[in-house]
N, C-alpha and C positions, 0 to 999 in steps of 0.2 A: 504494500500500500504506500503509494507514494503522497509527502504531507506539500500541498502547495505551501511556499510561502517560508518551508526552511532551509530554502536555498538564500535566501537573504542575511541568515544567522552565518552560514560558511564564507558568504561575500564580506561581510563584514569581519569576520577576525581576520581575513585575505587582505583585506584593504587596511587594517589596522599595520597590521607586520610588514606590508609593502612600503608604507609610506614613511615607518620606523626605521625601516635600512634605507629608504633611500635618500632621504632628508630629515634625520633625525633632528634637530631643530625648529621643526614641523609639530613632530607628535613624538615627545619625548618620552612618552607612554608608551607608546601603540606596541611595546613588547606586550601588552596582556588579553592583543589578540591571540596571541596561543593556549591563552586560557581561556579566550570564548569556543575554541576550537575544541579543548579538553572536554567545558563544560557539555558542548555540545555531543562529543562521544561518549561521555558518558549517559549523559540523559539517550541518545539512540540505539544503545547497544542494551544499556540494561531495557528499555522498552521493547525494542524487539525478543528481545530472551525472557520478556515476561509475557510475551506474545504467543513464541512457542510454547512455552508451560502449557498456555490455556489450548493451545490448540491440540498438543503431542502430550501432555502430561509427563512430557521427559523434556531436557536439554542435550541436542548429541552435540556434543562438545569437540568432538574429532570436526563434525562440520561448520560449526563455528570458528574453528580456527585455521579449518584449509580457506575458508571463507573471507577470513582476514588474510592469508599469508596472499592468497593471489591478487588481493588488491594493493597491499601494501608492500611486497616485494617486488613486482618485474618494474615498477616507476623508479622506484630506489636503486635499485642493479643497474635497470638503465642510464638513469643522471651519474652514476659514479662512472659508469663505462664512456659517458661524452666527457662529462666535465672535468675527468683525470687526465686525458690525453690535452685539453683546453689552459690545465694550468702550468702546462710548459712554455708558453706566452709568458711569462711573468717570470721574474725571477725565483731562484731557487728556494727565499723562504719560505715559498708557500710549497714547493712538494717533499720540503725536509720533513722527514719520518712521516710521510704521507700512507705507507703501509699501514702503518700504526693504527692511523685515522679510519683507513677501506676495513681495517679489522673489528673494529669498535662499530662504525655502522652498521655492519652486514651483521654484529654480533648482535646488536642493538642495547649498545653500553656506551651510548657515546656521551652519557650523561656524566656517568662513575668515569670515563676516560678523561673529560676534564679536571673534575673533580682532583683526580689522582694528577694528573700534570699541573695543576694549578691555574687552568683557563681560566678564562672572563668572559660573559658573554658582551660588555661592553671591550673588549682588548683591545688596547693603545697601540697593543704593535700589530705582527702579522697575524690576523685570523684566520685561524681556521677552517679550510674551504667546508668544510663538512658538518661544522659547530653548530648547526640549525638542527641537524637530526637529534641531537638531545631529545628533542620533546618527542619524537618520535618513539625513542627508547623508554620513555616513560611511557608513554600510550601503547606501547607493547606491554611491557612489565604489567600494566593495568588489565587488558585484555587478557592475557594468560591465567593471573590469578583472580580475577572478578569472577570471568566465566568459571573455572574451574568451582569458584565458592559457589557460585550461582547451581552449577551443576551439581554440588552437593546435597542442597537447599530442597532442590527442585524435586533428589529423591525421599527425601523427609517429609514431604507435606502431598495430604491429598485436595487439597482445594486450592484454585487459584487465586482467589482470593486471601486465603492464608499466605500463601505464596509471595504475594504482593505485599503484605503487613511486613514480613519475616524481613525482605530484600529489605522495605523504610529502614526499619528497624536496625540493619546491618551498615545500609549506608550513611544511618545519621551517624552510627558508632565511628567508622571510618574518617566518617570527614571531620568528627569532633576531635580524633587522634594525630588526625593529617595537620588539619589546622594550625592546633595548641602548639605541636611539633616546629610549625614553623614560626608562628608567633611568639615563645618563649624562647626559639633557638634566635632573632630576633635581637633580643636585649644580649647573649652573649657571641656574637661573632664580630671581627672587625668588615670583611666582606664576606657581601651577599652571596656571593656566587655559590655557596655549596647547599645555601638554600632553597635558592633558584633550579639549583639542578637536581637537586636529589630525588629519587619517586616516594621517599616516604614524607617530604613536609612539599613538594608541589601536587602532590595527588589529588586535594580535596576537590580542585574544581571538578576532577570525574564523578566523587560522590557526589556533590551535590545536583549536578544534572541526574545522576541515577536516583535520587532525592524525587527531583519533580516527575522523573520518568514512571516514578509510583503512583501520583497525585492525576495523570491525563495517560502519558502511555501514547502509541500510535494506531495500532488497529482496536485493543483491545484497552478500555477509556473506564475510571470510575464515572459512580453516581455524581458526586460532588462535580467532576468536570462537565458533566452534561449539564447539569445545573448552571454550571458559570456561563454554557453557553447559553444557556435561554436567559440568565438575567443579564449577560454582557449586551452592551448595543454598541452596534459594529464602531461606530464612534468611538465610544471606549477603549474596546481594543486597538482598534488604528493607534490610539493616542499611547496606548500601553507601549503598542511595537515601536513605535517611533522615539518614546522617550528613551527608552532602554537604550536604543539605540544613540540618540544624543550624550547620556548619561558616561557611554561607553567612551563616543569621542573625548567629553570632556575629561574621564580620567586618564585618557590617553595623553591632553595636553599640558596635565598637570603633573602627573607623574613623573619619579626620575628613579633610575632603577641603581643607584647607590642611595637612598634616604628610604629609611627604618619605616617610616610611613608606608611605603608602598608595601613591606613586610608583613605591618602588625593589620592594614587596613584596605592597601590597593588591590591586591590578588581575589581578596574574598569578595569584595564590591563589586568586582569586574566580574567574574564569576556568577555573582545575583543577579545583576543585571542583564545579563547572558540568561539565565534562566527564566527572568519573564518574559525576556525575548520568543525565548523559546516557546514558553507555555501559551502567549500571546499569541504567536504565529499558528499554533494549533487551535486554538480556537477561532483565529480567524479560519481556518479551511473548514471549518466548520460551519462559518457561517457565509460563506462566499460558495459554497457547491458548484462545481462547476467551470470555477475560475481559475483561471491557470496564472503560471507566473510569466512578469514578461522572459520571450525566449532567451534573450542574452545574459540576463540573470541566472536561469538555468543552465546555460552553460558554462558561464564561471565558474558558477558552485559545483558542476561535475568534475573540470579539471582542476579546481582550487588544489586540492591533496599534492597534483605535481605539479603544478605553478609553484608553491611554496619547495618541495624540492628542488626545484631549477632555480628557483630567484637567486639564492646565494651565493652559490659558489659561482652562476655567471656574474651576478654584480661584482664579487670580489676582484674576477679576472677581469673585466670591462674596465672595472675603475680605475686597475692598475694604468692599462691602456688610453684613458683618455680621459677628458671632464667629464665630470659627474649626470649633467644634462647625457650625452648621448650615452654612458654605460647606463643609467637608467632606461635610456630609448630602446636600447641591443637589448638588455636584459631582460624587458619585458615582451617586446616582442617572438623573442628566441626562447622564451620560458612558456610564452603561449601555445607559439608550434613545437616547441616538443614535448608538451603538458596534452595538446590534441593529438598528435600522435601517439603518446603513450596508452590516452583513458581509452580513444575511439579505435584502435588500430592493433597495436601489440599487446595490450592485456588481454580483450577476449582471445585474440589468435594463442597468446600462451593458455590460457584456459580452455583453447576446443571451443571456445564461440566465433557464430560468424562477424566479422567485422562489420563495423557500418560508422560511413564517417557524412554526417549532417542530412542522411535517411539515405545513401548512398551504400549499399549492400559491396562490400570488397571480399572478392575470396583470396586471400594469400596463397591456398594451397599450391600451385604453382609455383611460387617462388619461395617456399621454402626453404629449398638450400641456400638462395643468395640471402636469404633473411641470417642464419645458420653462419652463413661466409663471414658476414659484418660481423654479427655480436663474436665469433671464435676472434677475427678479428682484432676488436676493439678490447676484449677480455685479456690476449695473450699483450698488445700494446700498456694495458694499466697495470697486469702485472709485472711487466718489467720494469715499467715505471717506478710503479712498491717497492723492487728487488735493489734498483741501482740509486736509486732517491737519495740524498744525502741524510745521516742522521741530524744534523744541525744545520739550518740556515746560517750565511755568512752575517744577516742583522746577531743573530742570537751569537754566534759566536764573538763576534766581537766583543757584545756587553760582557761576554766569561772571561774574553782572555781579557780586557780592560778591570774586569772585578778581582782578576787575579794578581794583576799587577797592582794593583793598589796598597795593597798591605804593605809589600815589600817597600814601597816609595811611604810612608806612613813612618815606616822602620827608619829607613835611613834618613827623611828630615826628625824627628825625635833623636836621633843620635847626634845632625848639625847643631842642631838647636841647645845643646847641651855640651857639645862641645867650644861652640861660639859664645852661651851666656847671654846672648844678646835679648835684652828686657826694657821696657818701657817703665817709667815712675812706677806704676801698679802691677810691674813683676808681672808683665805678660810678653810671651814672647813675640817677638815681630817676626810676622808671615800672614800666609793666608790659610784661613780654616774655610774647606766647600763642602756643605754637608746638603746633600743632592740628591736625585732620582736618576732613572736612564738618562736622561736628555746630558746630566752631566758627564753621567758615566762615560756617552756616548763621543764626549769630547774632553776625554780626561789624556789622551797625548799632548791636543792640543795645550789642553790648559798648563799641564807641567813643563812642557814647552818655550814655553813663553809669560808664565807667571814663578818668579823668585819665590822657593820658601813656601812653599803650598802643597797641604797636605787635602786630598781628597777623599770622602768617605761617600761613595755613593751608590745607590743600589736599586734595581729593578722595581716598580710600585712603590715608591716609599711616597708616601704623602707627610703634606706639613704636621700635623700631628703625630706620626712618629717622628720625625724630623726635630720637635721640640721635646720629645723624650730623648733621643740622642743629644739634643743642645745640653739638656739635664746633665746628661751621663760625661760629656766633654769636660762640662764646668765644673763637676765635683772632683776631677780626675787633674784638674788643670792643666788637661791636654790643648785648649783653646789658642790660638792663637790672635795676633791684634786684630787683625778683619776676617771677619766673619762673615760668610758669603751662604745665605738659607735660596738654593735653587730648587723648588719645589712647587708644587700648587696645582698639575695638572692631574695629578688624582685626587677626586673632590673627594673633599670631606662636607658634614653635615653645617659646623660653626668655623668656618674660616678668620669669622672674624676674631672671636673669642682667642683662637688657638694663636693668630698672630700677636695681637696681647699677650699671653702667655708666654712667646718667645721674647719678646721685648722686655718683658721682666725678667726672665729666667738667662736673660746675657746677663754677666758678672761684670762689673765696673771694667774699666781701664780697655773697650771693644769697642771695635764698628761692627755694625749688621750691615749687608748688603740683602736687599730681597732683590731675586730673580724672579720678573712677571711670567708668569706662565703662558704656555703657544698651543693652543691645539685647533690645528686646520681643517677637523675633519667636523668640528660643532660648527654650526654659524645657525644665525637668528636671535631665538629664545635662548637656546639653551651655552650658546658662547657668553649669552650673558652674563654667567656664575663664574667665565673669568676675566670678563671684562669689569666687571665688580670687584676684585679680588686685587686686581691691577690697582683699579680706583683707590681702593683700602690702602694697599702698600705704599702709591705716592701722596693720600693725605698723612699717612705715618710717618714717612719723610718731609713734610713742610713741619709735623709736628713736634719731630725730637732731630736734634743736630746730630746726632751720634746713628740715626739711623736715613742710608742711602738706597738708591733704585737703580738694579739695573733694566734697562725695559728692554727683554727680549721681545717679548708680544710686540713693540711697535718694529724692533727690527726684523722679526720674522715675516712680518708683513710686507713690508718693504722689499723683500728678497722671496716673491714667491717661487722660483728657479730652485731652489734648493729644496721643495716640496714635492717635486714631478714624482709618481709614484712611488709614495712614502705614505704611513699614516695618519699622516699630518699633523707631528707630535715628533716625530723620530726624522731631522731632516735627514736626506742622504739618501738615493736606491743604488749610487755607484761610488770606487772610490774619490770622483774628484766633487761631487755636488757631497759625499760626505764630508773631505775636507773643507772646502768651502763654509758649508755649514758652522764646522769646529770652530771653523777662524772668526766666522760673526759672532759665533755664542761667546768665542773668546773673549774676543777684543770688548763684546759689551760689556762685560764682566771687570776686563780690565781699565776700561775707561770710568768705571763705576769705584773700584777699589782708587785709583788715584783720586778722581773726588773726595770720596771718602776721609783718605788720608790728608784733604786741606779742614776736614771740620776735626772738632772736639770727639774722644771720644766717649762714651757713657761713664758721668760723673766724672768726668773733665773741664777745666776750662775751657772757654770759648778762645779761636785761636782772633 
């Protein structure tokens, strides 16, 4: 039985997650269209399997999940078999340990694969071509064990209606377990990512559509729902569908998926509202008999499943390739036709059904073998790929072998520094202290290079707030030296402002602070806002303490977009000499910032 009208529920979490990769600045949310997407699987799977109950008074559970595997595998096998040989275009960081990646998908663990690597799903450097299927692997993990509970359920009771109690009953349990999980783990994580991905604190949105899928159902409908359709007037519900729907973009635009909010409150909101969507949409086909959906509507919603498989990894490879406007163009269009050819063509042909593409009856049998040629093809091409791949991108290695080098240079200026004696009135040594994130890291030859007496500590994700726990840890150690250079801020934190205070007091007399404004080229709009603010913050703190200076990368990164060209927009550099380049601007700002510096007073000094 097909429900008019829920093809607009799959359109919308499509168009949430579309518009979230491709202008995130847009809809800085629209990551919790995968959770209307959840919600949505869940309410349809548990209704239809409460459907069989009433029909078969059994669940065959073998056919349930061959049922799954042929829709949700030849789309997925597919997109890896195009878009593996596609990300040879781009440089090598995206096919390092790219096995790894094809392992984790096809296992469907590529939730727990970040997890265990330490991904992000916002990551500042290379992502992941294949980072999308996360949700995937949750809505496997879901399907396997629901249905299985379900099928257990289903031999326990002889009434369907029992049946239907039992499931409520199981799924409020669920998603109050799911929930709490993620809302208490919440207050003790520093990033979200492992809550984001986990299946046991992302899962609730599946219960809760299997929630409402008790309350209406698809073929098989309680009293109470028939009831809502005679007191609903179509008005009503219009107005239901449509708020839901608003309610969704709004938390889309307000959302940011580092702030605790969207943990303790945005997933589950997104989720409800999703679900009157849902339930509203049913009761509109209820009361619309007859009325079909417009037809383009329904065809998004058919291929929506491989649109979102394809979008990714082509966006990722497009954008390396050019501005953002036409890798959006490429990738939407290229995601469309091989999303139509996958749903209308090669999935029922893998299945033994006959093809049909836009009522257009296609028999492959005939070309079978060249069908056969291709995939052996493209198959033995991505695993060679897997085989010969690099374990490590030349981005990632660098940041290693520059992290490794660090210490060593740490070591040997603490030994100058001790040997020379050299100290200001307040017994602080004269150099430079950079206490940083990649971007420094990333320019840590240049900086010892070309800056006297500077010791660097910098490391992969470090935001200002640990950054003032290190400042802590330097200054009780009096390992600090006279200028103090805090290059950080493009990993946000929730209180920017707060925590720069807190570095400002927690520098110990007889110091300069240099802040470095933070660059990230891949935010613009709204959400570049939080560091254009940030910026703002840093130079009113320098009009308002003499002892504290600015270096402003953000304005010279701007200035020099060349050194951006297929980069993250955060990490300048895709070759060695636009990475050098890069080093020498971040340098030289840095350096032209410490000599200022060095004409004011420092903290608890006289004025010169």
């Amino acid at each position: 039985m097909r429900i008019n009208w829920f093809s607009y529920i799959r359109v919308t979490g499509l168009f949430l997650v579309l518009i979230y990769h491709f202008f995130p600045s847009v809809l800085p949310g629209g990551f919790i269209g995968v959770d209307v997407f959840f919600t949505f699987s869940g309410y349809l799977i548990t209704a239809l399997l409460i459907d069989e109950v009433s029909r078969t008074h059994r669940i065959d559970y073998l056919g349930f999940m061959r049922r799954r595997f042929y829709r949700i595998v030849p789309p997925l096998v597919l997109m890896v078999l195009i878009c593996t040989p596609l990300a040879l275009l781009v440089r090598n960081d995206f096919i390092a340990g790219i096995g790894r990646q094809i392992t984790s998908v096809i296992g469907f663990v590529t939730n727990y694969y970040e997890i265990l690597t330490g991904g992000n799903y916002e990551n500042q450097f290379n992502q992941h071509i294949y980072l999308h299927t996360w949700s995937l692997a949750i809505e496997v993990h879901y399907y396997i064990l629901w249905g299985a509970l379900l099928w257990f359920l289903a031999k326990r009771v002889k009434h369907q209606n029992q049946f239907r109690s039992l499931v409520f009953m199981v799924s409020l349990a669920c998603f109050v377990v799911s929930f709490l999980s993620m809302f208490i783990g919440a207050f003790f994580v520093d990033g979200f990512s492992r809550l984001y991905f986990s299946s046991i604190t992302h899962a609730y949105p599946f219960f809760l559509g299997s929630l409402f899928a008790t309350l209406s159902g698809v073929y098989e409908t309680t009293a109470r729902f028939k009831k809502n359709v005679r007191l609903w007037t179509l008005k009503k519900t219009v107005l239901y569908m449509i708020g839901s729907f608003a309610l969704l973009v709004l938390l889309g635009l307000v959302l940011h998926f580092e702030e605790r909010l969207t943990y303790l409150f945005g997933f589950v909101l997104a989720s409800l509202f999703t679900a009157v969507m849902i339930y509203s949409a049913r009761v509109l086909h209820e009361k619309l008999p007859g009325k079909s959906e417009p037809a383009l509507i329904s065809y998004l919603a058919e291929i929506s499943y491989s649109v979102y498989l394809f979008h990714w990894p082509l966006y990722i490879i497009f954008s390396q390739l050019t501005n953002n406007i036409i890798a959006v163009i490429l990738t939407t269009i290229l995601s469309i036709v091989f999303a139509t050819l996958s749903y209308y063509i090669i999935e029922p042909f893998i299945a033994g059904r006959k093809a049909s593409l836009f009522g257009i009856d296609l028999d492959l049998t005939p070309y079978r073998h060249i069908v056969l040629y291709v995939f052996s093809g493209l198959t033995l091409i991505t695993v060679l790929i897997s085989l010969f791949a690099p374990a490590v991108g030349n981005f990632e290695k660098d940041l290693q072998v520059n992290g490794l080098s660090q210490a060593q240079t740490k070591m040997n200026l603490t030994r100058t520094n001790a040997e020379n004696s050299q100290a200001t009135s307040f017994g602080v040594n004269k150099g430079v202290t950079i206490l940083g994130d990649s971007v420094a890291l990333r320019s840590k030859d240049q900086l010892e290079s070309s800056i006297d007496n500077v010791a660097i500590d910098a490391v992969v994700s470090r935001n200002l707030s640990t950054i003032n726990d290190l400042l802590k840890d330097y200054a009780d150690s009096n390992a600090l030296a006279k200028d103090v250079v805090i290059a950080g801020g493009v990993n946000e934190i929730d209180d920017y402002k707060g925590v720069i205070n807190k570095i400002i007091k927690n520098l110990p007399k007889g110091h300069h602070i240099i802040f470095v404004t933070p660059y990230n080229g891949s935010k613009s709009g709204n959400e570049a806002q939080a560091l254009v603010q940030l910026r703002k913050y840093e130079l009113e703190m320098a009009k308002k303490y003499d002892f504290v200076t600015v270096a402003d990368w953000y304005q010279v990164a701007k200035e020099n977009i060349s050194i951006w060209n297929g980069t993250d927009g955060v990490h300048f550099g895709s070759d060695s000499d636009s990475i050098t380049r890069g080093a020498k601007l971040y340098t030289k700002t840095i350096k032209e910032a410490i000599a200022k510096a060095d004409k004011a007073p420092v903290k608890g000094g006289k004025k010169k």
